[in-house]
GULUM-844822 format. One line per 2 residues: number of its first residue (from 0); their letters; for each residue x, y, z of C-alpha. Coordinates in steps of 0.05 Angstrom, whole numbers, plus 5000, padded with zeros to 4 digits. Each point is the difference from the previous one (the first is absolute). Layout:
NUM) a) X:Y:Z | ...
end
This chain:
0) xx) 7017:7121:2914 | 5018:4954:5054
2) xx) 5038:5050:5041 | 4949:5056:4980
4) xx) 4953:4948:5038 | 5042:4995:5061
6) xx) 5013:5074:4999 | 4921:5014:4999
8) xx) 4992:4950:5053 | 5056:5038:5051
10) xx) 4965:5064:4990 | 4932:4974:5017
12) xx) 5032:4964:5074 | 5024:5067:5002
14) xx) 4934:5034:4997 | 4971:4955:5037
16) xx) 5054:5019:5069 | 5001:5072:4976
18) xx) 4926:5017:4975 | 5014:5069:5016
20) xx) 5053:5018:4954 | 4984:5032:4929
22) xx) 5064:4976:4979 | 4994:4930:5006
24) xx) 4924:4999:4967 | 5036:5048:4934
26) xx) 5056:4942:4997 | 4949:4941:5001
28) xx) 4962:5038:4944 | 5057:5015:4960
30) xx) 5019:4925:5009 | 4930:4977:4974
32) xx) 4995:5038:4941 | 5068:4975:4985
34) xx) 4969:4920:5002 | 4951:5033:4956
36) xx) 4940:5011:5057 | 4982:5060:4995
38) xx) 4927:5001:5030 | 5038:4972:5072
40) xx) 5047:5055:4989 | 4953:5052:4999
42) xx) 4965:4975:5062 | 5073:5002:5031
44) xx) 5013:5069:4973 | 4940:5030:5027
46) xx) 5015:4971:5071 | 5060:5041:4994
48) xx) 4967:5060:4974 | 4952:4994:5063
50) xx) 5060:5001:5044 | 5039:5058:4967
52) xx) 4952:5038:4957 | 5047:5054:4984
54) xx) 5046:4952:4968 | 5007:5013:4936
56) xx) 5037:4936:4968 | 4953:4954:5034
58) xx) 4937:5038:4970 | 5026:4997:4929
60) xx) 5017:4921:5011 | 4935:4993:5010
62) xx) 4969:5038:4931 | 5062:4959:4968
64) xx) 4962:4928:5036 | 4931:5026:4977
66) xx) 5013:5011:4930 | 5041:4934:4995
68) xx) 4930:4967:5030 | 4947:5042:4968
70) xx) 4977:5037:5050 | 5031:5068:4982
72) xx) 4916:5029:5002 | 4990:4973:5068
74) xx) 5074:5030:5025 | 4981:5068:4978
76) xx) 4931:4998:5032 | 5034:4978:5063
78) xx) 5050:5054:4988 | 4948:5044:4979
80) xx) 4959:4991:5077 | 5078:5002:5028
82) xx) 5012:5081:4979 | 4927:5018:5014
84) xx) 5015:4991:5070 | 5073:5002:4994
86) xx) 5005:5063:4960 | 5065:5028:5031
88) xx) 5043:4933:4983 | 5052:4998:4939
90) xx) 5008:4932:4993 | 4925:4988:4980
92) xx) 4992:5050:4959 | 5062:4981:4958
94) xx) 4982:4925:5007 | 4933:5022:4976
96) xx) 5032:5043:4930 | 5034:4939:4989
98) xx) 4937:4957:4992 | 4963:5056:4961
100) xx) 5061:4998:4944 | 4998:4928:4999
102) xx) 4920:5003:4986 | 5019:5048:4952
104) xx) 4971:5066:5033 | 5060:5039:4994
106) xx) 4978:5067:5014 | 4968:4975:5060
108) xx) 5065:4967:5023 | 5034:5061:4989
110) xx) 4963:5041:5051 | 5000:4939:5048
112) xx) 5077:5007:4994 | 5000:5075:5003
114) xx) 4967:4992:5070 | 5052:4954:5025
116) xx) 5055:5045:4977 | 4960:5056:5033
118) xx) 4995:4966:5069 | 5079:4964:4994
120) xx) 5035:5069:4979 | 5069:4968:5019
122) xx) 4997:4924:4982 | 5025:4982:4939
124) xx) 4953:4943:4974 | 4930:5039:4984
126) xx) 5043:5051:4962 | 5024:4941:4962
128) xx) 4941:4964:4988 | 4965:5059:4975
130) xx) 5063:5010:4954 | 4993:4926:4974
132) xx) 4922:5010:4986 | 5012:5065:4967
134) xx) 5055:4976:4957 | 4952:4938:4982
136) xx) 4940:5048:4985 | 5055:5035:4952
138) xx) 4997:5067:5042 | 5084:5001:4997
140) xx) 5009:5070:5022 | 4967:4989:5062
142) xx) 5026:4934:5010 | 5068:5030:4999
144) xx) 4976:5043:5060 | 4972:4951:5048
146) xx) 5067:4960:4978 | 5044:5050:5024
148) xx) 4966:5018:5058 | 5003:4933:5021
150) xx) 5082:4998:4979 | 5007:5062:5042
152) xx) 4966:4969:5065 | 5044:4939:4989
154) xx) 5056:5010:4957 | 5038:4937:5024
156) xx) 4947:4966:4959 | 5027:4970:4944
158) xx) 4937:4976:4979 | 4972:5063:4990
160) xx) 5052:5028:4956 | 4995:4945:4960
162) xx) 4919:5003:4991 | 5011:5092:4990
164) xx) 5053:4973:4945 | 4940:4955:4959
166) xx) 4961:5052:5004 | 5052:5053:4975
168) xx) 5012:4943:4941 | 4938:5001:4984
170) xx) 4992:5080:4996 | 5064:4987:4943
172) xx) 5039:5040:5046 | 5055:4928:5006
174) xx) 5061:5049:5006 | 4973:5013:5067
176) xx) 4972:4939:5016 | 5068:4963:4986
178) xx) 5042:5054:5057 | 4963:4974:5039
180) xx) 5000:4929:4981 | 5074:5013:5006
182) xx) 5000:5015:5072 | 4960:4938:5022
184) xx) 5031:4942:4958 | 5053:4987:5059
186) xx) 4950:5013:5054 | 4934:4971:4999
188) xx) 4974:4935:5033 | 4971:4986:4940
190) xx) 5053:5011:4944 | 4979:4962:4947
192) xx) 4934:5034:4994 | 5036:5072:4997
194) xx) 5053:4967:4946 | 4944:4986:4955
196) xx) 4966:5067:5006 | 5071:5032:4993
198) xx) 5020:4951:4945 | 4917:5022:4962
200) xx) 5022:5068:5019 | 5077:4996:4966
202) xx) 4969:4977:4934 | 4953:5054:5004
204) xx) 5055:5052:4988 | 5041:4959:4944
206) xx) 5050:4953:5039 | 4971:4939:4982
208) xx) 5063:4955:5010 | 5001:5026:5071
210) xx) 4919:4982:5012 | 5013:4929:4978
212) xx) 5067:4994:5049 | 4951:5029:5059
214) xx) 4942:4947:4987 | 5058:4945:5002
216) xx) 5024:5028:5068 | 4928:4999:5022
218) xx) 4998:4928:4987 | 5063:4982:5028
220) xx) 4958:5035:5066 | 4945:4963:4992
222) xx) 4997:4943:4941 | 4938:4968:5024
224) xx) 4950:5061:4996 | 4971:5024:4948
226) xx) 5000:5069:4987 | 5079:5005:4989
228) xx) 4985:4950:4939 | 4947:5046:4974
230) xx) 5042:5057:5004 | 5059:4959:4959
232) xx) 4949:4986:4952 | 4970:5072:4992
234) xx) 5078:5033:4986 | 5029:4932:4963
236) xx) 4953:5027:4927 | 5038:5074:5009
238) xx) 5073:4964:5007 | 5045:5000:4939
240) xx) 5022:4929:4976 | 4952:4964:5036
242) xx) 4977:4927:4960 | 4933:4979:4997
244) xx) 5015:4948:5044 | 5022:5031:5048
246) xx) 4934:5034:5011 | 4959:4939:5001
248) xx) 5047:4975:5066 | 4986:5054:5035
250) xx) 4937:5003:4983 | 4995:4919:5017
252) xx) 5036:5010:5069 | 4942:5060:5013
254) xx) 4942:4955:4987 | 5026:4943:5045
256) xx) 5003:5051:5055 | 4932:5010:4992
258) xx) 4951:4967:5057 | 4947:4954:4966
260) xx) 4955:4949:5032 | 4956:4954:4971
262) xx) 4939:5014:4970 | 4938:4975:4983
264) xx) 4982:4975:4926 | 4958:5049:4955
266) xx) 4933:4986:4989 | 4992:5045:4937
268) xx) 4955:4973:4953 | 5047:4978:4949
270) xx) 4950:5014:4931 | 5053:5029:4954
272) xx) 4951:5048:4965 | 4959:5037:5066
274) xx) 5008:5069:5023 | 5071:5003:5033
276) xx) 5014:5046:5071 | 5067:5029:4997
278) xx) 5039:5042:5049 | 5047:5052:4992
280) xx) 5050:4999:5061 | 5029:5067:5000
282) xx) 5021:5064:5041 | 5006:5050:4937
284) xx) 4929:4985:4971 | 5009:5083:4982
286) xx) 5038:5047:4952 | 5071:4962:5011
288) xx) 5029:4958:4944 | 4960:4939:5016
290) xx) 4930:5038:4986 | 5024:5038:4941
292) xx) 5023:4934:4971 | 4944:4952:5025
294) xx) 4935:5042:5006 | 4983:4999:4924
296) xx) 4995:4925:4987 | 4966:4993:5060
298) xx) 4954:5049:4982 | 4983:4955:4936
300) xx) 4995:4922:5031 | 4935:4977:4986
302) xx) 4961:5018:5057 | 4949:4936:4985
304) xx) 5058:4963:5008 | 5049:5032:5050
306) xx) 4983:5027:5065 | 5049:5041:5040
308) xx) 5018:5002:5068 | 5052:5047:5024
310) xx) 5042:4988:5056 | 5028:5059:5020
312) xx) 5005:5062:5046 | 4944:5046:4992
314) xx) 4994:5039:4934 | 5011:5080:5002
316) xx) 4933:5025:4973 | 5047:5057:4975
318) xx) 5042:4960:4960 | 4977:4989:4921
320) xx) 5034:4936:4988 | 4976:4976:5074
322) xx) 4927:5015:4977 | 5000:4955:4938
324) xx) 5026:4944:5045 | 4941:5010:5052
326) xx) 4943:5001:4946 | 5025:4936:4957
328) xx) 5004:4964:5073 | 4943:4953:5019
330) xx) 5025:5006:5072 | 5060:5039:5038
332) xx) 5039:4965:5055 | 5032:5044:5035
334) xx) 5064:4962:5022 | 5030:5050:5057
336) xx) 5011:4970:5067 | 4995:4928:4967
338) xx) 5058:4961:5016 | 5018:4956:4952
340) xx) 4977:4931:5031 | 4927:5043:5003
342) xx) 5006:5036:4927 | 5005:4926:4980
344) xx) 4942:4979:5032 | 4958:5054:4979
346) xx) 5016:4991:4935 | 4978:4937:5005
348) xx) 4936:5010:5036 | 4986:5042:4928
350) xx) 5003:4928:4949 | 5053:5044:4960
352) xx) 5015:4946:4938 | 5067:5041:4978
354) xx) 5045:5052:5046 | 5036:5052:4960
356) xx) 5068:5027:5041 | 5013:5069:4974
358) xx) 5051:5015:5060 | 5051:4960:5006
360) xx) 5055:5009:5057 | 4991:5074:4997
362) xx) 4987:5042:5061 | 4923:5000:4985
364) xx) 5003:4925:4979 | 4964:4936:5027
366) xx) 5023:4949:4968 | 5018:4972:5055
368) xx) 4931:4972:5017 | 5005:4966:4938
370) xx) 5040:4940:5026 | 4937:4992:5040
372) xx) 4963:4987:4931 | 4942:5055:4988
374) xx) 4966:4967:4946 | 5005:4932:4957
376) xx) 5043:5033:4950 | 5049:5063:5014
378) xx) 5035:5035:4952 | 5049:5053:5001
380) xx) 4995:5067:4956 | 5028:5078:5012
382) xx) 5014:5032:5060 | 5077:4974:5017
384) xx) 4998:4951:4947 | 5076:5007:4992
386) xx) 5007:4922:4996 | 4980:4943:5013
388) xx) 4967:4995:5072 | 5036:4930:5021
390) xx) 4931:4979:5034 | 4978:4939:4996
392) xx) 4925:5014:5010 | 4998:5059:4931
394) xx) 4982:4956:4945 | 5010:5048:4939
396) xx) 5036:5065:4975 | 4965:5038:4955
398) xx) 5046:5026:4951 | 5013:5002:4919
400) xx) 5048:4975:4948 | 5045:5056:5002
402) xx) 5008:5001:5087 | 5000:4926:5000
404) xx) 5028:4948:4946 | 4995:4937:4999
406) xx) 5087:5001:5015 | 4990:5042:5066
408) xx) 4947:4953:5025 | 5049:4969:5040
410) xx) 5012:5055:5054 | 4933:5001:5024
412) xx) 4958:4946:5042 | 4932:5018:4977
414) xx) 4965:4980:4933 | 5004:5055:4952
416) xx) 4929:5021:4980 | 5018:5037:4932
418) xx) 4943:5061:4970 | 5013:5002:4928
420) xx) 5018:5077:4997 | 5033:5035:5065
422) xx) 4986:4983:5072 | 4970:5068:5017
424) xx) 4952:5048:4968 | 5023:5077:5013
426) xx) 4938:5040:5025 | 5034:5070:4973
428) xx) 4970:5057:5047 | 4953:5046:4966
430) xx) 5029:5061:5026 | 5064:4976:4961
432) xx) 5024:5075:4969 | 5001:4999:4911
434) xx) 5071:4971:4975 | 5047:5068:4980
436) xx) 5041:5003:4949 | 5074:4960:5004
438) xx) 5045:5053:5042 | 5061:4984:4963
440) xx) 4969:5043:4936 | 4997:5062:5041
442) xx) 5062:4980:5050 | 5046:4979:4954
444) xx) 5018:4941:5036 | 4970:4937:5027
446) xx) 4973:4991:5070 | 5000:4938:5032
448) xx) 4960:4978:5056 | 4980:4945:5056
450) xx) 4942:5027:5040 | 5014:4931:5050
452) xx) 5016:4981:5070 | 5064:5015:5020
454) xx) 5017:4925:5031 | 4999:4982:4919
456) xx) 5062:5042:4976 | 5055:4954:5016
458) xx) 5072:5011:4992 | 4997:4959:4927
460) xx) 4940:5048:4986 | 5048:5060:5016
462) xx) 5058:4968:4970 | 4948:4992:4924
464) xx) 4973:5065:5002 | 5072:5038:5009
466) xx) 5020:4964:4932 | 4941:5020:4966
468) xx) 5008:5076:5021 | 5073:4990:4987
470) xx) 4978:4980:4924 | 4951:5061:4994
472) xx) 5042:5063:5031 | 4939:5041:4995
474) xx) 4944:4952:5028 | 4981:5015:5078
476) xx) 4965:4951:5051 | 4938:5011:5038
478) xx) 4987:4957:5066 | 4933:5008:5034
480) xx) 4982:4965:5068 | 4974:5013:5057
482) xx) 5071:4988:5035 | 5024:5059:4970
484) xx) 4956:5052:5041 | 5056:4982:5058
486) xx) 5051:5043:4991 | 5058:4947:5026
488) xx) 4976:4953:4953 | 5000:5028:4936
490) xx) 5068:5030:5027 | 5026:4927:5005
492) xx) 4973:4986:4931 | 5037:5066:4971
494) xx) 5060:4973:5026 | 4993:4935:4970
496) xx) 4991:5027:4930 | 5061:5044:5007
498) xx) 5047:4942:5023 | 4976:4967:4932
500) xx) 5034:5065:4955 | 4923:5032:5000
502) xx) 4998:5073:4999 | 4945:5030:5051
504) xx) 4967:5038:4954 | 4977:4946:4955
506) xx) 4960:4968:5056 | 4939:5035:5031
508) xx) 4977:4967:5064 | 4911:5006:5007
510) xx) 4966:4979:5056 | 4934:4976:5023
512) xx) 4937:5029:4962 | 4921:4989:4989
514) xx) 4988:4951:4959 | 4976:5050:4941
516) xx) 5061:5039:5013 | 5045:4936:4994
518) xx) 4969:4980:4933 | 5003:5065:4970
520) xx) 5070:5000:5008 | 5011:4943:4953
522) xx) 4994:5057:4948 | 5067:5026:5032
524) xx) 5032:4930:4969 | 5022:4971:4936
526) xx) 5017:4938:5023 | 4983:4957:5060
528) xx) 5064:4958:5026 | 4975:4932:5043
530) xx) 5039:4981:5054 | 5030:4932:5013
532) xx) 4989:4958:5027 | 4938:5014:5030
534) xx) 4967:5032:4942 | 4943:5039:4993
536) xx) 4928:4978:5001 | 4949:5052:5007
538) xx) 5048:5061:4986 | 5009:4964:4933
540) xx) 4935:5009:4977 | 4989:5062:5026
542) xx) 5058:5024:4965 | 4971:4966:4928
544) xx) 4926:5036:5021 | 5047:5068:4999
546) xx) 5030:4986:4935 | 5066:4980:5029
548) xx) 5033:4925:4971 | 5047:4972:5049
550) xx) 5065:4967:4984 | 4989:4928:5042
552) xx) 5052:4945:5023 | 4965:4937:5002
554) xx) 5033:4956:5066 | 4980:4927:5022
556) xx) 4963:5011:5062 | 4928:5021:4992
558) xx) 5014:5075:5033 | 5059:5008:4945
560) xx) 4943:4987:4946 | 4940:5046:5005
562) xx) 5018:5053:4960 | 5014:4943:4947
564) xx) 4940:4979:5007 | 4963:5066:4994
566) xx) 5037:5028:4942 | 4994:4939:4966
568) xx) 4917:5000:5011 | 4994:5064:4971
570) xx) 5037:4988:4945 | 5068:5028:5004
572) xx) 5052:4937:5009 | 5050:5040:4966
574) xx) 5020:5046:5066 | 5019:4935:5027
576) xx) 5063:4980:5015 | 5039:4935:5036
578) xx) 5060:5022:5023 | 5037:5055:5038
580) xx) 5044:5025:4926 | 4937:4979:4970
582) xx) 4955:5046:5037 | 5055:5063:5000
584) xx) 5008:4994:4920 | 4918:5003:4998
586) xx) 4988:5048:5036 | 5059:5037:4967
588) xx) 4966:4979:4925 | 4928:5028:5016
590) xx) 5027:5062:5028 | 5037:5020:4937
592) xx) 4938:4999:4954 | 4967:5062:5024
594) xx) 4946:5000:4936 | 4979:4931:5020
596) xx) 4990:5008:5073 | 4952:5066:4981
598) xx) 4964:4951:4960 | 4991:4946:5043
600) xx) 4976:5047:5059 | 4952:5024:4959
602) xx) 4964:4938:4991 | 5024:4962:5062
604) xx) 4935:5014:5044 | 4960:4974:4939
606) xx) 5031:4938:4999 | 5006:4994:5074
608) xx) 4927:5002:5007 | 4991:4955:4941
610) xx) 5047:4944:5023 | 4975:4943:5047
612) xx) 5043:5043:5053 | 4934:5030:5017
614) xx) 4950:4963:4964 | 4953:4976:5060
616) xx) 4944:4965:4965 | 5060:4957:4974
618) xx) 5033:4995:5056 | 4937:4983:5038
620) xx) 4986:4939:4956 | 5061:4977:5010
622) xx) 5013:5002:5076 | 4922:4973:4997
624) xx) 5031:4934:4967 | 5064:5000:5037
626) xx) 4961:5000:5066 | 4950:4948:4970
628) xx) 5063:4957:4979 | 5027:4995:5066
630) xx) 4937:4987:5031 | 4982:4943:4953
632) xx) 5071:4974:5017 | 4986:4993:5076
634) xx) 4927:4974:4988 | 5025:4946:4958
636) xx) 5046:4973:5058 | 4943:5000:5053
638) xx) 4953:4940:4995 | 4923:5001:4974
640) xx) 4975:5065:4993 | 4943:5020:5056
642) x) 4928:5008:4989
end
């Protein structure tokens, strides 16, 4: 801080014997925000702006000082008076769609940015700006546009690439995205961020071994910051051979890389028995795996005795599960354009009691601001819940018997806060086609399936399932993701089978689909085959909704144990297997008794919706008490309670 301080104090001499230089006022600003002033450095950015008002960089500094000092209103009014008599200048206009987004008016913000890219035709930045706000606002198509157009007006931009290859990643098109990873690895100022998107990217498309080499390079790069540790701990779960303790390091060395400052003591009142607030932190707070698997028990908390807050991006009034979310939600924070240090204090300012994390590390995640402490107690459930987080601030895991023994405690440094049944309740969609009959009466042979993520199907996973269709000459093999609708890919994924003695025409390769299309091809399959080992979690119970068991490896780390956990809570522990030979002669076992697989589809959505797999009055009650336990737990440790 000290030579921050001296730093800070150069630039202002300097200012002070060059007062008309817009450089020297953007470099004192930058160097106060960076001793943490930011309401100086927004005094010190504007002085630039007044001196170069077409200056882009200097204008966005100063939205990036006013929302660090909460005065992100008062910037876009001042903005806002700046265009109206300024209308022909780029730089405000983009400054200003910045400010909107971060308030949260993102249409607004695009049209601010629209404008700027209107009036700059040939500069680079507005185009990418406007891509960046798109591709937050989940309008990917036209993100890719304003991406490339900014690539093309400065393709010695490696920084550009890199942001058109995130996008690309997240339109599941990671073939493409990964070229041109490729092509910038060597290149880029900034390497280790382009390793980890290439190394997210590689385990998109099946070479997990490869992903978890890249996010070690990245490290190597750059071992104090922290998104190369995130990245290690987002491909680590997909890696073959990988210990459970091995995953809580890395997921240790993330968290210290985490900035933290001190923070005030709660002041909840501490009555074990009152009404508690509790936040969901979350980016997927929609039809994605941590809705389907969450929304239910929510849905069936007490509401006399648990109010919700979500913290999250704005819900899609389009989107079903999205809908349920908004209208069990006493209050809706919308958490775009907060950085973390703010998200924390927001949260905060809202007397939460307990913070849910149902995001993890992932792309959309912020748990992050956690280290900041959101609440008294914090706990961490769903949404990239792949292991143990490694933070010191998240004080539980919600999890079960089955995903958690008492033996595996050891590889994770939170409390385990057990439910007495599974740790999720399956909201099955409505639309969900009938169950058909088993194909393998008609076809003559069995079918079996994985409808999951490609990054799952390891070499060991390739190496189990060529044994088991070497046992059963006749059986063929289904894979469904959305990988697959890339040509390359499911190329690369032929090729593997066939250097493993497969014959082509046993496998059939599916691509993407609508969700009601992707269910009702379930009744395409006999049996569903789970990965390892990152196994399945919501696939899994789609698959039992459809009438399809699954043939499950249980594994030590909590990713390798969902599907074990699943099959187990609806009541089928006997497609559950703990070993590689183990798993092979299972799968091998169930797919020989044709008769009893016909039976058991024909009563498998029964007991499916039977089971405490989707009970959510039961589950309800007892997330109700789990999130009462660990509330008592914290009151008990903090003093006389208030009045």
């Amino acid at each position: 801080m000290n030579a921050i301080s001296d730093l800070r104090d150069g630039a202002l001499r300097q200012c002070g014997m060059t007062p008309a230089d817009p450089a020297a006022w953007d470099r004192l600003g930058l160097l106060l925000m960076a001793s943490r002033d930011p309401g100086l450095a927004h005094a010190a950015f504007l002085e630039g702006q007044m001196l170069a008002p077409l200056a882009l960089d200097i204008a966005l500094h100063a939205v990036e000082a006013a929302t660090a000092a909460g005065e992100l209103i008062g910037e876009l009014s001042r903005l806002d008076g700046w265009c109206a008599g300024n209308a022909l200048n780029p730089a405000l206009h983009a400054a200003r769609g910045i400010a909107l987004e971060r308030l949260g008016q993102h249409d607004a913000a695009l049209d601010a940015l629209e404008v700027a890219v209107a009036l700059a035709p040939t500069e680079p930045l507005p185009a990418c700006l406007l891509g960046g706000v798109l591709a937050r606002s989940n309008r990917l198509a036209e993100a890719e546009a304003a991406l490339r157009r900014a690539w093309d007006l400065d393709p010695a931009d490696t920084r550009l690439a890199n942001d058109l290859a995130a996008v690309l990643m997240r339109m599941h098109r990671h073939a493409e995205a990964r070229a041109i990873l490729l092509t910038l690895a060597d290149q880029s100022h900034d390497a280790a961020s382009v390793l980890c998107n290439l190394a997210t990217a590689t385990a998109c498309v099946g070479l997990q071994a490869e992903a978890v080499a890249l996010a070690e390079r990245a490290i190597v790069l750059a071992p104090d910051a922290l998104l190369p540790w995130r990245t290690l701990c987002n491909t680590l779960p997909y890696c073959d051979g990988v210990p459970g303790q091995r995953l809580l390091a890395a997921a240790g060395q993330c968290a210290q890389r985490l900035p933290r400052y001190p923070s005030p003591p709660f002041k909840n009142d501490t009555d074990p028995d009152r009404p508690l607030r509790i936040g969901l932190l979350s980016g997927s707070l929609r039809s994605h795996p941590v809705g389907w698997l969450t929304i239910a028990g929510f849905e069936a908390l007490d509401p006399s005795a648990f109010e919700l807050i979500c913290l999250a991006r704005p819900a899609d009034a389009g989107d079903p599960i999205a809908r349920r979310f908004r209208s069990i939600a006493h209050d809706w924070i919308d958490t775009d354009g907060f950085s973390d240090t703010a998200l924390a204090e927001r949260a905060r300012s809202a007397r939460l009691d307990v913070l849910i994390d149902l995001g993890g590390y992932g792309d959309a995640g912020r748990m992050p601001a956690c280290a900041y402490r959101l609440a008294p107690v914090q706990i961490k459930w769903v949404g990239m819940q792949n292991h143990s987080t490694g933070l010191p601030e998240m004080d539980w895991f919600l999890t079960d018997r089955w995903e958690t023994p008492v033996d595996l405690e050891h590889l994770y440094s939170e409390r385990m806060l057990r439910l007495p049944d599974g740790y999720v309740c399956y909201s099955p969609p409505p639309y969900a086609p009938d169950v058909g009959p088993l194909p393998a009466l008609t076809n003559g042979f069995v079918t079996f399936g994985c409808f999951n993520n490609l990054a799952k199907i390891t070499p060991a996973t390739i190496r189990a399932w060529t044994l088991i269709l070497q046992a059963l000459p006749d059986a063929r093999l289904v894979l469904k993701t959305h990988q697959f609708s890339d040509t390359g890919t499911a190329d690369w994924m032929r090729t593997a089978f066939a250097a493993a003695g497969v014959d082509p025409d046993r496998l059939a390769l599916r691509g993407a689909s609508r969700h009601r299309a992707f269910m009702a091809e379930y009744n395409d399959i006999d049996i569903a085959l789970d990965p390892f080992p990152y196994s399945s979690g919501l696939t899994t119970c789609e698959a039992l909704w459809m009438g399809v068991p699954t043939v499950v490896r249980a594994g030590e780390s909590f990713a390798a144990r969902h599907s074990f956990s699943h099959m187990c809570n609806a009541g089928f522990p006997d497609w559950v297997a703990h070993s590689e030979p183990g798993y092979v002669d299972l799968a091998v076992t169930k797919a020989s008794d044709v008769t009893a697989l016909a039976a058991r589809r024909v009563g498998m959505r029964a007991q499916v919706k039977a089971s405490p797999l989707t009970d959510a009055p039961r589950f309800g009650a007892h997330l109700g008490a789990a999130l009462r336990h660990a509330w008592r737990d914290w009151a008990e440790h903090q003093g006389p309670r208030m009045t």
